[in-house]
N, C-alpha and C positions, 0 to 999 in steps of 0.2 A: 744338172740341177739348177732348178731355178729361185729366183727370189720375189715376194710379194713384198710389194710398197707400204710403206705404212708410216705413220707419223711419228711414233714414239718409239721409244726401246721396250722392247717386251722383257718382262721380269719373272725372274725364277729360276731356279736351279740345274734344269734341266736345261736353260740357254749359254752359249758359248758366244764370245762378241770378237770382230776381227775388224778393221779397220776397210774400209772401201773405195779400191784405188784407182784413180783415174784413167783409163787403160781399156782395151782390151782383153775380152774374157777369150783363153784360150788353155783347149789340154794338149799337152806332150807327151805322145806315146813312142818308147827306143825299144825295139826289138832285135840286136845284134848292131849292124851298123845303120841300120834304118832306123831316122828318126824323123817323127811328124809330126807337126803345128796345127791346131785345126780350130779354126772359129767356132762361135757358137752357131752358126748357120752349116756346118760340117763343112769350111771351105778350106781349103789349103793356103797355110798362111807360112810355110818353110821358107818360100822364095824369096819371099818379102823382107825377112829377119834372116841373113844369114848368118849375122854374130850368134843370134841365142843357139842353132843347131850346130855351131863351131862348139858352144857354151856345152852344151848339153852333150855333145861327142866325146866331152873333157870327162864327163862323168866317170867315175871307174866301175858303173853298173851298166852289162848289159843290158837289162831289161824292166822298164820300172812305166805306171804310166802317172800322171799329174794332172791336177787341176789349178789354175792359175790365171794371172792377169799380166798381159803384157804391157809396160808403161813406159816411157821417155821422160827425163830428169832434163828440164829446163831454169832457168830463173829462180831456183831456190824451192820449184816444187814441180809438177808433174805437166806436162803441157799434151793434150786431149789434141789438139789441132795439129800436133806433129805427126798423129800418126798416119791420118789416114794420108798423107805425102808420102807414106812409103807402101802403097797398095798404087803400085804404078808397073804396068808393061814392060817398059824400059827397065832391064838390068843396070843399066849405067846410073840411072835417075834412085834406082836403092843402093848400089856400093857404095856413091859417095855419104849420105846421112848415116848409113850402117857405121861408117869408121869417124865421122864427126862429130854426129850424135846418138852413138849406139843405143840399143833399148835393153832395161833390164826384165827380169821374170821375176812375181811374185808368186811365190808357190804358197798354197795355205789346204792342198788336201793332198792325200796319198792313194789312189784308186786300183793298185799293183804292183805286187813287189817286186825285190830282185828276182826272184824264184815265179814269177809268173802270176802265183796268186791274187788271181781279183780280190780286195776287202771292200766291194759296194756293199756288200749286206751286213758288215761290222759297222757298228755304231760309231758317230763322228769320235767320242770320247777317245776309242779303241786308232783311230784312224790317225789322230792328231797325236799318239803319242804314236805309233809307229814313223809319222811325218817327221816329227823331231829329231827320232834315232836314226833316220833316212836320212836328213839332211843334216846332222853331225856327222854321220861316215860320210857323204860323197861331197854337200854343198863345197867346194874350194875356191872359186870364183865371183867376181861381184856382178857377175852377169844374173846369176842366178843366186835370190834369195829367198829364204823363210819368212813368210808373214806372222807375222805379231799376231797373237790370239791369247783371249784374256777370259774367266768366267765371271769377272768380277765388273760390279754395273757402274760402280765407279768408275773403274779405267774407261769405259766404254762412254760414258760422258765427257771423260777428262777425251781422247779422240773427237767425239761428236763437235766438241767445240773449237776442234781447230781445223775444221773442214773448212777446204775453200782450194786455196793453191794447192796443200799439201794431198788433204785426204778429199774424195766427192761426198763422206759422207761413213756410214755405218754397216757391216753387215752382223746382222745375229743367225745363230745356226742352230737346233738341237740338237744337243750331243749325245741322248739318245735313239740318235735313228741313222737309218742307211743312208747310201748315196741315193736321192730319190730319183733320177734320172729322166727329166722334163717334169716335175712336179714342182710347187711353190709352199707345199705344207711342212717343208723344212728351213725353209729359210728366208729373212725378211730381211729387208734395206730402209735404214733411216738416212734419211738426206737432211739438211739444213736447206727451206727453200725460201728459192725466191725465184720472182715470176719479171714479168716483163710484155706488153702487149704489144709484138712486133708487127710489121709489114712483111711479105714473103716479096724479096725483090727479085729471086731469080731460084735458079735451081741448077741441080749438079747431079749430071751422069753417072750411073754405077760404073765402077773400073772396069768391067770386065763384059761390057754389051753398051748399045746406046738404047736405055730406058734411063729413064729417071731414078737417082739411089737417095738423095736429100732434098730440101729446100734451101734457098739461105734466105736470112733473117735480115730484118734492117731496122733502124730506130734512124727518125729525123733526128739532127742537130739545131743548134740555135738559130745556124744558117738557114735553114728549111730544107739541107741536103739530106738524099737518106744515105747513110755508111752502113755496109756490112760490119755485122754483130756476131754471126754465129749460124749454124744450120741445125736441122732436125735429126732426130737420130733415123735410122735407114727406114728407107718404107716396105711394106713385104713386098716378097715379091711377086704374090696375085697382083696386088693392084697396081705393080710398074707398068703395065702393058696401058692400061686404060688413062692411068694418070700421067704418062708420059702425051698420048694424044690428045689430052685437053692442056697441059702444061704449053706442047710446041705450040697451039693456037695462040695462046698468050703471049708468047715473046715479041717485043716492040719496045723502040726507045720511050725513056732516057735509063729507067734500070737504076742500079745502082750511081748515084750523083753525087755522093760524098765520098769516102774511102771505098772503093769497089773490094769486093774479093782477091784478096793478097796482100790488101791494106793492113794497117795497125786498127786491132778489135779493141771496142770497150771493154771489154767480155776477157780477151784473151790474147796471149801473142800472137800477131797477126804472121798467119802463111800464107801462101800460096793455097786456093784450092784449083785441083787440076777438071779438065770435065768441064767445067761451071758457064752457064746461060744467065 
């Protein structure tokens, strides 16, 4: 299920408002002792988190499946730049962050019960109260928790405004309708924006082939260095093959001349990004 962008909060009765969390959108499906992590791209994201399928093993239901966002609690709020550090080859390179800075799951849908039943076709309304009684019998752990959902447009303002470290921002949902499954007529994201007119000083390999997965971002300083800031979100992946061979033509000094990538972000705690030209 997707979300269309929009500027404002939509009003009415018929919407339901949950909070939008900095993270990783991922479902978890457990069918006996298999359980699976899966991106919004259908990638396998198990390997990567193996606290949350420790987490999730803990459950006392076999069989259940979820919709959710995977996030890392840094600094007093969510930090974006940790994760994609743990979308790395090396086993050894996610053990250690798994047990230093484990990640939590926010769950905010129910898409299959204990007993197998799909409810894509019950309405959110129906969904989000089965979600609650699902996650008072099993949630037990702080790996895994309940997202806050509110129908009231107040709360959903009182959230809206304190997006930034904590929340990215807004989702509303109808809560009379199905799971709509790759559609955007259910569900919309308000953000608090703000923009910025960067430099592209380099770019960063997808984990798992050498094409291109982001760009990174640069703002000059006072100095006239440029410092990494930040990168793009992923590019599809038609266009890696083509925009990776105009990408390498470009690579040549000096690049990043102030805090390079792994530096301290204006933007955000600065990581490590792996891959990165």
């Amino acid at each position: 299920m997707e979300a269309l962008s929009v500027e404002t909060l939509p009003v009415g009765d018929e919407w339901q408002y949950e909070p939008k969390w900095d993270g990783f959108r991922c479902l978890v499906f457990r069918e006996g002792s298999k359980i699976e992590l899966q991106s919004k791209s259908m990638q396998p994201l198990g390997r990567y988190f193996p606290e949350l399928v420790a987490a999730f093993g803990r459950i006392k239901s076999n069989m259940f499946a979820l919709d959710g966002e995977i996030a890392i609690l840094a600094g007093g709020g969510f930090s974006f730049d940790a994760l994609p550090q743990r979308i790395h080859p090396a086993a050894s390179r996610v053990r250690r962050p798994a047990t230093e800075t484990p990640a939590i799951y926010a769950v905010f849908d129910l898409l299959a019960t204990e007993d197998g039943r799909s409810l894509l076709v019950q309405p959110l309304r129906e969904r989000r109260s089965r979600l609650e009684e699902f996650a008072a019998a099993y949630f037990d752990n702080a790996r895994i928790r309940l997202s806050p959902a509110t129908p009231k447009l107040a709360q959903a303002r009182k959230w809206l405004a304190k997006t930034g470290a904590t929340l990215d921002g807004i989702i509303a949902k109808r809560r009379d309708m199905g799971y709509r499954s790759g559609e955007r007529d259910g569900m919309q994201k308000i953000k608090n924006f703000r923009s910025a007119d960067c430099v592209v000083g380099g770019f960063r390999y997808a984990a798992s082939s050498k094409v291109v997965g982001s760009l990174l971002l640069g703002l000059y300083n006072v100095k006239g260095l440029l410092d990494h800031v930040g990168f793009t979100s992923s590019i599809a992946a038609a266009d890696r093959p083509e925009s990776t061979k105009k990408l390498e033509r470009l690579i040549e000094p000096p690049g990043f001349t102030g805090n390079a990538p792994g530096g301290p972000s204006r933007w955000r705690r600065g990581r490590k990004i792996p891959g990165s030209r």
